[in-house]
C-alpha positions in Angstrom: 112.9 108.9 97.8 113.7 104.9 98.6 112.0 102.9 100.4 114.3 102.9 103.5 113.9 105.4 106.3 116.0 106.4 109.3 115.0 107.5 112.7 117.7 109.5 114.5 117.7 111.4 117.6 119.2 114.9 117.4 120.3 114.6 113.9 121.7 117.5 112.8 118.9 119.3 110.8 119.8 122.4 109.3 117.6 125.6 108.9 117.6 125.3 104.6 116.6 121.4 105.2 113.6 122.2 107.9 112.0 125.3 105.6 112.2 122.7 102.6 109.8 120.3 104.5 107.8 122.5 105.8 107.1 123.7 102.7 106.7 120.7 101.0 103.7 120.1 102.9 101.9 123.3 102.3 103.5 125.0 105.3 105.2 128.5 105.6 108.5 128.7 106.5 110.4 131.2 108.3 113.5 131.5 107.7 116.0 131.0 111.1 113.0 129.1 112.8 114.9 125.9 113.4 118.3 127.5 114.6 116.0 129.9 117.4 114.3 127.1 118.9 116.4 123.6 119.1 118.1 125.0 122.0 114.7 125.4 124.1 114.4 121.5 122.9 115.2 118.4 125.0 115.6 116.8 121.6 114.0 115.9 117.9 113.5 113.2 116.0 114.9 113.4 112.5 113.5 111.1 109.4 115.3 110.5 106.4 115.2 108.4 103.0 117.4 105.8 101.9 119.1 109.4 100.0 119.8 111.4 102.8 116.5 113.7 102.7 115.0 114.3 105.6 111.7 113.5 105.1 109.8 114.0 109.1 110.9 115.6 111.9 109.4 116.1 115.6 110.5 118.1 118.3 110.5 117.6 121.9 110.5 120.6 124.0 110.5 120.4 128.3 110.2 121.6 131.3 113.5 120.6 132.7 111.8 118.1 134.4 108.8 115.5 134.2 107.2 117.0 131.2 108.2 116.8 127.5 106.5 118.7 124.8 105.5 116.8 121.3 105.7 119.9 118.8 106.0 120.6 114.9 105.2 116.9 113.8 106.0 117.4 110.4 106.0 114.5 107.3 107.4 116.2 103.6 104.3 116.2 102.0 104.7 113.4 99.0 105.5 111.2 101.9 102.2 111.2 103.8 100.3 108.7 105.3 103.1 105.7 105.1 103.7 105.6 109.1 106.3 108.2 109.0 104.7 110.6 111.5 103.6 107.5 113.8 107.4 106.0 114.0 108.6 109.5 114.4 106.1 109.8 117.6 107.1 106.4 118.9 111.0 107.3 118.6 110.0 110.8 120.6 108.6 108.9 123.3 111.1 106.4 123.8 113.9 109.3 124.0 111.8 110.9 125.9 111.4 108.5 128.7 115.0 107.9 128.6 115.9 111.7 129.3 113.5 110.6 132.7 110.3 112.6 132.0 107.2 110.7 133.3 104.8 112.6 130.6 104.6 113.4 127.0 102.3 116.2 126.6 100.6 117.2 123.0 98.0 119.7 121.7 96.3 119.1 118.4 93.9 120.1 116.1 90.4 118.3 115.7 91.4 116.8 112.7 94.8 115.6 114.2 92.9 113.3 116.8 92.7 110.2 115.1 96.4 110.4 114.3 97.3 111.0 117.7 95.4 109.5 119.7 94.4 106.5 117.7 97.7 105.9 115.5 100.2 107.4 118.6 98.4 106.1 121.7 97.9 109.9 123.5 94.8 109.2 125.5 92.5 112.6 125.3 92.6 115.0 128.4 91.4 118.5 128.7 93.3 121.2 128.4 93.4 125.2 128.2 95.2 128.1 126.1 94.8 131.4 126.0 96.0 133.7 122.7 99.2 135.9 123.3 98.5 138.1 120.3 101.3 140.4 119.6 99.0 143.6 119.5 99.0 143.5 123.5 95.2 142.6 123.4 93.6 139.4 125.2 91.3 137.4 123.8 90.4 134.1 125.6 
C-alpha cells in the first residue's frame, strides 16, 4: 500500500474486491453480498491506495427521502486506525447531503462509539431493534 488514498463516490467495487476486505479484517464474506445490495443503496464511498486497492468502503442506504443509512463501514485490516474510516464517514455525509437528505442515521456497537461519535461527529440518540431471526421466532 502507498501512502496516497482516494475517496470516490460510487466507485465501481466489484464483489471479489468487497469479500477481500472484508476478510482482511477478520470478517466473513459472502459471496454475491455486494452485487444484492448496492442497488437498495443511495450510494458508497470507495477508498483506495496509491495502487488501486481498495482499502475502505461505506455504504449509504435511504429511504427515498430525508434519511440516509451509514452501513458496512469497513477499513482492510493492515490499514486501521490511520483516518481511513473517519474520511470515509465525512465523504458519506457530504454525498449525502447533496442527494438532499436532512439526516444520516447509524447504529453501532458499544465499542464503535468513540469512533462514531467522537471521531465522526454522530451525536448519541436512542434507538430500537427488534431480531428478525429466520426460524420465524421473536425475540425482542
Amino acid at each position: 500500500m502507498t501512502g496516497t488514498i482516494s475517496y470516490t463516490w460510487r466507485d465501481p467495487i466489484t464483489d471479489e474486491e468487497m469479500a477481500d476486505l472484508v476478510r482482511s479484517h477478520g470478517g466473513n464474506a459472502v459471496a454475491g453480498w455486494w452485487s444484492r445490495i448496492k442497488e437498495h443503496s443511495l450510494g458508497w464511498v470507495g477508498a483506495r491506495d496509491g495502487e488501486g486497492a481498495l482499502v475502505g468502503f461505506v455504504n449509504v442506504a435511504w429511504d427515498g427521502g430525508d434519511h440516509a443509512f451509514l452501513i458496512d463501514t469497513k477499513t482492510r485490516g493492515s490499514c486501521q486506525r490511520r483516518g481511513i474510516g473517519t474520511a470515509l464517514v465525512r465523504h458519506a455525509v457530504v454525498h449525502a447531503r447533496a442527494a438532499g437528505c436532512e439526516w444520516l442515521h447509524v447504529d453501532f456497537e458499544p465499542g464503535l462509539r468513540g469512533f462514531y461519535v467522537d471521531a465522526c461527529g454522530f451525536r448519541p440518540t436512542d434507538a430500537g431493534l427488534i431480531h428478525l431471526p429466520s426460524t420465524g421466532e421473536s425475540r425482542r
